[in-house]
C-alpha positions as CSV (number, residue, x, y, z in Angstrom):
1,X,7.8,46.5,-95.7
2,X,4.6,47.1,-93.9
3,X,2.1,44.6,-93.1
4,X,-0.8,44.1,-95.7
5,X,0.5,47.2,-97.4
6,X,-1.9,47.6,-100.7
7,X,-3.6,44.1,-100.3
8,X,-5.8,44.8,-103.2
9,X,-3.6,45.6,-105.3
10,X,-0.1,44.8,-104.7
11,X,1.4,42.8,-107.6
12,X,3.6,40.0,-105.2
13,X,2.1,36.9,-103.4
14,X,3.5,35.0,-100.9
15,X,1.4,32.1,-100.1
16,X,0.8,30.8,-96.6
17,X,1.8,27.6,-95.5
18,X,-1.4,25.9,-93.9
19,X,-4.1,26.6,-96.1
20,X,-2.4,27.3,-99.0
21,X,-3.3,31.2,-99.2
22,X,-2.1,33.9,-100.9
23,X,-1.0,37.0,-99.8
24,X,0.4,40.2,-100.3
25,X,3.7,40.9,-99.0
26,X,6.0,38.8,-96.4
27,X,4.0,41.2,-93.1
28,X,0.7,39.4,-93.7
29,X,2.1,36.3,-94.5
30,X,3.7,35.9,-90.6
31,X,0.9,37.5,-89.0
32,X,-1.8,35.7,-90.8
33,X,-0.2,32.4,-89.9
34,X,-0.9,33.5,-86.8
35,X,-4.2,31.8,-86.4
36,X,-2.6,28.7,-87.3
37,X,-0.6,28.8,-84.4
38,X,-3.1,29.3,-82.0
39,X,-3.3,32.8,-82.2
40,X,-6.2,35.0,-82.0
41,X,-7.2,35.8,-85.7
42,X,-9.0,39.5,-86.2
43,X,-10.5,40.3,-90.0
44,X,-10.2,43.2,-92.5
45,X,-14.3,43.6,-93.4
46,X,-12.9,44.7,-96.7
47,X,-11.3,41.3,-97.6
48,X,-11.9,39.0,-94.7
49,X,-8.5,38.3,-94.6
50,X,-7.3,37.3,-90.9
51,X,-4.5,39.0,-89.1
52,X,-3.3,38.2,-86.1
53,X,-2.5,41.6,-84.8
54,X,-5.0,43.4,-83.4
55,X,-3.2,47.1,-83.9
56,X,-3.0,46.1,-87.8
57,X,-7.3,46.5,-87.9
58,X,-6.8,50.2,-85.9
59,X,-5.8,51.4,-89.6
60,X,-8.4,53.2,-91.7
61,X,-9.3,50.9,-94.2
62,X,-8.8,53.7,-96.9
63,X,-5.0,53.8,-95.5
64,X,-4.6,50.6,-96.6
65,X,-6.3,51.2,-99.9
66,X,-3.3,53.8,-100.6
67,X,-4.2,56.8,-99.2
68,X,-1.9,58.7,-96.9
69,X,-4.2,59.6,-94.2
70,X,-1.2,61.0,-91.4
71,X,0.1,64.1,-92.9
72,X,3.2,65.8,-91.4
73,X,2.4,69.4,-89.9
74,X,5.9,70.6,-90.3
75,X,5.9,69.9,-94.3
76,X,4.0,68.3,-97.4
77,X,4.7,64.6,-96.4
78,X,2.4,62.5,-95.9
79,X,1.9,58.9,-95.0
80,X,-0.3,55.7,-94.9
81,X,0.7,54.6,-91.3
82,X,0.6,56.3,-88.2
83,X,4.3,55.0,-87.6
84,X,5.9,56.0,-90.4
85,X,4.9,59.6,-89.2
86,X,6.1,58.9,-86.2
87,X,9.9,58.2,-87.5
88,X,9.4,60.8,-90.1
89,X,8.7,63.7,-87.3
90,X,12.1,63.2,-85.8
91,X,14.0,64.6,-89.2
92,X,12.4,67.9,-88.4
93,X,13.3,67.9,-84.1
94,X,16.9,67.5,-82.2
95,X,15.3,64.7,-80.8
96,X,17.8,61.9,-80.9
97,X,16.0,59.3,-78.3
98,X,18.8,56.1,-78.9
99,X,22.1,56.4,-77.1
100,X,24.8,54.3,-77.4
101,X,25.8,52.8,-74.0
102,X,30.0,52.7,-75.2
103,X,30.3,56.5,-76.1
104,X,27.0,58.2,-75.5
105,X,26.6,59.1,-79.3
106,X,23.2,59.3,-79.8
107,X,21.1,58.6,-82.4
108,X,17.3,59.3,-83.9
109,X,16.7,55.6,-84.8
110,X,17.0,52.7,-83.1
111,X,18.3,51.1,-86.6
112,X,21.1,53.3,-87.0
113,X,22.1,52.7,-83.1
114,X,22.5,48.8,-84.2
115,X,24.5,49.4,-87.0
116,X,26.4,52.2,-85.3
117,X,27.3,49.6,-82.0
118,X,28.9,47.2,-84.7
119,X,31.8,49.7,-85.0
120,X,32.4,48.6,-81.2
121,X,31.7,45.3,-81.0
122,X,34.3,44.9,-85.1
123,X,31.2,43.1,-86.1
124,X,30.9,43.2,-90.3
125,X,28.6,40.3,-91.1
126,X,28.5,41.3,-94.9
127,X,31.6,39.6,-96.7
128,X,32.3,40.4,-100.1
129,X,32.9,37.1,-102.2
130,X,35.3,38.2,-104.5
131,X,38.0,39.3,-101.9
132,X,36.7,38.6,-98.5
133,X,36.6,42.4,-97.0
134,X,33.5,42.7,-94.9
135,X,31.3,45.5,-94.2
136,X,29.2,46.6,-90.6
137,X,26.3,47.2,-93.5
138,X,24.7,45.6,-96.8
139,X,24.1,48.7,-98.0
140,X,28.2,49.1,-97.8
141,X,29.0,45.8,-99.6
142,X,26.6,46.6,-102.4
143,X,28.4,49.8,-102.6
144,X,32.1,48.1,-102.8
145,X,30.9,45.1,-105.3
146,X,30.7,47.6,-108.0
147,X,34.7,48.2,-107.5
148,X,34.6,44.9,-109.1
149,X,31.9,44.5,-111.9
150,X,32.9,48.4,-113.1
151,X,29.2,49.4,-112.3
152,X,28.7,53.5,-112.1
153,X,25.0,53.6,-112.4
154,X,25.4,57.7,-110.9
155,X,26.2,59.7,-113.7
156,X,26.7,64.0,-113.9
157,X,24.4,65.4,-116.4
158,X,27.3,68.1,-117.0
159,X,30.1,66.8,-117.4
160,X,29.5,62.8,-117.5
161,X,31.3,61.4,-114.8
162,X,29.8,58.7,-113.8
163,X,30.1,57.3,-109.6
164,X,29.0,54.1,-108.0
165,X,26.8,55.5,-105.3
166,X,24.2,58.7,-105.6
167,X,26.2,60.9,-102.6
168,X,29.3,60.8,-104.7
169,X,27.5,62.4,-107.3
170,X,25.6,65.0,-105.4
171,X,29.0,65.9,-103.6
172,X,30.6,65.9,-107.2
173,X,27.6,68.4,-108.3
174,X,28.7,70.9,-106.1
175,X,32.2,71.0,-107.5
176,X,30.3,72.5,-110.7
177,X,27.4,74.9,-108.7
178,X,30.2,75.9,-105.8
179,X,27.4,75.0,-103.5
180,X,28.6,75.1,-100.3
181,X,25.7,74.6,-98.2
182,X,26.9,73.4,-94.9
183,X,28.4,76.6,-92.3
184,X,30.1,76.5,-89.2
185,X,28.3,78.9,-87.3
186,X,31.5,79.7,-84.7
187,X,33.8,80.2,-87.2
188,X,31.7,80.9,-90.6
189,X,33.9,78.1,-92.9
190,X,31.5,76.2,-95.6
191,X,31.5,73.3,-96.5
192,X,30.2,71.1,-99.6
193,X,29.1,67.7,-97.4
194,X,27.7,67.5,-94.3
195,X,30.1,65.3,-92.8
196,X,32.9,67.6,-93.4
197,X,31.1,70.1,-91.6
198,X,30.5,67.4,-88.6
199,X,34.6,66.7,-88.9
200,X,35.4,70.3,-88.7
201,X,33.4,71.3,-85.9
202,X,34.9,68.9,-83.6
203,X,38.9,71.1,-84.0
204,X,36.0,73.5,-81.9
205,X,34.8,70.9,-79.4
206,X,37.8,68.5,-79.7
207,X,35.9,65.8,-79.4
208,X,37.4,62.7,-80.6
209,X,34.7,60.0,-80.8
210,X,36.5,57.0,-82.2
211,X,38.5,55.3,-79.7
212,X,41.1,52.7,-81.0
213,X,39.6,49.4,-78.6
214,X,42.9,48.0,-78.2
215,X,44.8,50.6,-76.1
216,X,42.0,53.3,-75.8
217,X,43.5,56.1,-77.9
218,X,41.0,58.3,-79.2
219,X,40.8,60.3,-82.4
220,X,38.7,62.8,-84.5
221,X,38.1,60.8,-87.3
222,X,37.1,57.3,-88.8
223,X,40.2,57.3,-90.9
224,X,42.9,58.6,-88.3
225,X,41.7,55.6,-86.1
226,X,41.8,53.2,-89.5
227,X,45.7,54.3,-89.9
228,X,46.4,53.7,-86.4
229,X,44.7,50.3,-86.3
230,X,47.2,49.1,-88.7
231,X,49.8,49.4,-85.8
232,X,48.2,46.6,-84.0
233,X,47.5,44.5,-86.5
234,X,50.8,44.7,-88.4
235,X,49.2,45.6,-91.4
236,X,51.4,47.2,-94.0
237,X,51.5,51.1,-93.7
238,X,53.7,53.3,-96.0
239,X,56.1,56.1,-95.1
240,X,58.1,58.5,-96.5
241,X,61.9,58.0,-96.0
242,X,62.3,61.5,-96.9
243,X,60.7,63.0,-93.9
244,X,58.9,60.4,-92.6
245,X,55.6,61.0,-93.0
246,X,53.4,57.6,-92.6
247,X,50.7,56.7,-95.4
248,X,48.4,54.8,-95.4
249,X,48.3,53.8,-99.2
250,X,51.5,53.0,-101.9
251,X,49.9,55.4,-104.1
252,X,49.1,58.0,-101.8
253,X,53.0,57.7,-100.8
254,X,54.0,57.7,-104.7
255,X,52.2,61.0,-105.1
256,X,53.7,63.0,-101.9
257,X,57.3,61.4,-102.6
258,X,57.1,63.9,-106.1
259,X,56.7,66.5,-103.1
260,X,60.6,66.0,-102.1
261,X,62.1,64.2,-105.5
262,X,60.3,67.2,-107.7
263,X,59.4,65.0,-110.2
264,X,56.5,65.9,-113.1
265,X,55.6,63.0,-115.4
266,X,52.6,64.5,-116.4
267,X,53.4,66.9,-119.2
268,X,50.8,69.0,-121.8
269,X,51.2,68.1,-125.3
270,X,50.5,71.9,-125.9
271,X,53.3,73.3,-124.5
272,X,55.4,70.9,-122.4
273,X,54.8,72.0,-119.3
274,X,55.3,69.2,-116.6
275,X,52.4,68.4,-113.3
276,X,53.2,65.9,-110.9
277,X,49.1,65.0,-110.7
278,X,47.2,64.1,-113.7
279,X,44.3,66.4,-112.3
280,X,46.9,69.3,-112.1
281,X,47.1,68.9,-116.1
282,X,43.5,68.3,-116.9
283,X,43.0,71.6,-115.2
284,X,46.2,73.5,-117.1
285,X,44.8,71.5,-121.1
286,X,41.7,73.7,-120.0
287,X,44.1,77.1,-121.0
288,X,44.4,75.3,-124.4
289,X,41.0,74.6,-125.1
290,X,38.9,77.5,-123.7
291,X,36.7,74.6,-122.0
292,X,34.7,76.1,-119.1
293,X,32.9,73.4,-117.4
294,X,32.4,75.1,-114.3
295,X,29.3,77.8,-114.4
296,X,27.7,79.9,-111.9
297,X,24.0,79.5,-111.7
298,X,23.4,83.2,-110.2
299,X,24.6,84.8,-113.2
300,X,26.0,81.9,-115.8
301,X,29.4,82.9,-115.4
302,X,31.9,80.1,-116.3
303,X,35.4,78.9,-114.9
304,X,38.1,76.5,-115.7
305,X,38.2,75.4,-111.9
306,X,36.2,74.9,-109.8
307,X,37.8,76.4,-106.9
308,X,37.4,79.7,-108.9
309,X,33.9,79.1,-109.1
310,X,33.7,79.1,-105.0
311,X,35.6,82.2,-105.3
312,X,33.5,83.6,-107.5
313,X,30.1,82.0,-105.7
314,X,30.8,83.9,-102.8
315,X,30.2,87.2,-104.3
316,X,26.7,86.0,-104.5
317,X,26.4,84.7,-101.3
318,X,28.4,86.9,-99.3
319,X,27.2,90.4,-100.5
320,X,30.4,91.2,-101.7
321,X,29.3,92.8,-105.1
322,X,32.5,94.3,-106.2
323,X,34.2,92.1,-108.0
324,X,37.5,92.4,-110.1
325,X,38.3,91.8,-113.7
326,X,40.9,91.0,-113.6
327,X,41.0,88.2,-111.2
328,X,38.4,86.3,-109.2
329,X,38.6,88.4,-106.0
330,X,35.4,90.2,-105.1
331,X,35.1,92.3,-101.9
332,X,32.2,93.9,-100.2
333,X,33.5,97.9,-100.3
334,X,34.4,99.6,-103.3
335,X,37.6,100.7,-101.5
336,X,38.7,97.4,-101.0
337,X,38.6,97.1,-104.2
338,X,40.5,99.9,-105.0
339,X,43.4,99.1,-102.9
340,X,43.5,95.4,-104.3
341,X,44.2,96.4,-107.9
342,X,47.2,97.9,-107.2
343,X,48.7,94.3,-107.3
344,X,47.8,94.1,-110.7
């Protein structure tokens, strides 16, 4: 919230202590009590309302009318205060000016530093009331309240799914487009999210940023380190007494014990035939009912799967324009072609 932001204008009023003043947002409120205090109090000639920070006059008076007077020169953005361009200029270098001091990640804000050093120091001042897990960020425990009230305020416009937080839904979106967006440029894999990209690229640098604090072992990911935690604390972990494999939930354990027992409760009322997932038969009742919820937006071609549709996406994406009808294999020489429809 930025100090006297839209003072003319701006709908909320917070009034000030000592003289029993309005103003418009929390920002002016402590910096116009300023005065009160002894401090050196500096007018806007617009309003003659005191502040008492000097740098808050150096803004154009038409800035704080509205009017975004620092434009980026990279892209189309532009902004009312000189900081905001500031912070906004980073997205568009490598510059990352905030390291932190325990592992040397670095970071472009100084925000995401602080919440980043929490993850060292276990601190998670937001508690959930309900059932007492906490969270290094707000933002987080908002996120994990809606487990409990149901909320999915996210919802796809094709197929209607609805998700409690917007990135599930964008990740979801590409399961429908086959967007991939995200390449590793040593090995050329895609990926749909960003930090699956981030994951994979450290099997090239093997870096393994998340070091367990207790006896220093370090690992690639969040959740590896999560798992191993459990050892410490004695928390209940899951594994398989088939081939001991160790789990980290019951139902994650339930579903890879069908691996060894061969069990398939999931059976299509069509025709019988057994799945050990439910997702493995919402994908076979699509051979039943013709549905197609998975189209191409190059050329409106539809799939039953979406992994298909990534098959298929690449033909777009990959120049590989000969494609068989079979199948969904495409290949990028006529020959190739050729020699793979002999399988068929």
């Amino acid at each position: 919230l930025h100090p006297q932001e839209q003072p003319h204008t701006a709908p909320t009023l917070y009034e000030c202590g000592a003289p029993g003043r309005p103003l418009a947002g929390l920002g002016p409120l402590f910096q116009y009590q300023g005065p009160h205090a002894g401090g050196d109090p500096r007018a806007c000639q617009e309003s003659a309302e005191p502040f008492f920070q000097p740098a808050r006059l150096a803004v154009p008076a038409k800035a704080r009318r509205g009017d975004k007077a620092f434009a980026c020169g990279q892209c189309e953005k532009a902004f009312r205060y000189s900081s905001d361009l500031v912070r906004h200029e980073r997205t568009h270098s490598a510059e990352k000016g905030f390291a932190c001091p325990e592992c040397r990640r670095a970071f472009k804000y100084s925000s995401n530093l602080r919440r980043h050093l929490r993850t060292h120091a276990g601190e998670k001042p937001f508690a959930c009331a309900q059932c007492g897990k906490s969270f290094t960020r707000n933002f987080n425990l908002i996120l994990h309240q809606r487990n409990h009230s149901g909320e999915k305020p996210y919802e796809c416009r094709d197929c209607g799914k609805a998700f409690t937080q917007p990135s599930s839904l964008r990740s979801h979106a590409r399961t429908h487009s086959g967007e991939r967006p995200f390449g590793c440029a040593q090995c050329g894999n895609t990926f749909r999210e960003h930090s699956s990209l981030k994951t994979h690229l450290r099997t090239h640098t093997r870096e393994k940023p998340y070091e367990c604090q207790q006896c220093g072992r370090p690992f690639r990911t969040s959740t590896h380190l999560s798992v191993h935690r459990r050892t410490h604390t004695g928390e209940k972990l899951y594994a398989c007494a088939t081939c001991g494999q160790v789990l980290s939930r019951l139902s994650t354990l339930k579903s890879h014990m069908r691996t060894h027992t061969g069990e398939k409760p999931h059976a299509c009322r069509e025709c019988g035939r057994a799945f050990r997932e439910p997702s493995s038969l919402r994908k076979h009742a699509r051979t039943h009912t013709g549905e197609k919820p998975h189209a191409c937006r190059e050329c409106g071609r539809a799939f039953g799967q979406s992994s298909h549709l990534v098959v298929h996406v690449r033909t777009h994406a990959a120049g590989r324009p000969y494609a068989c009808s079979q199948c969904d294999k495409a290949f990028r020489h006529s020959s190739a072609l050729s020699v793979h429809r002999r399988v068929h």
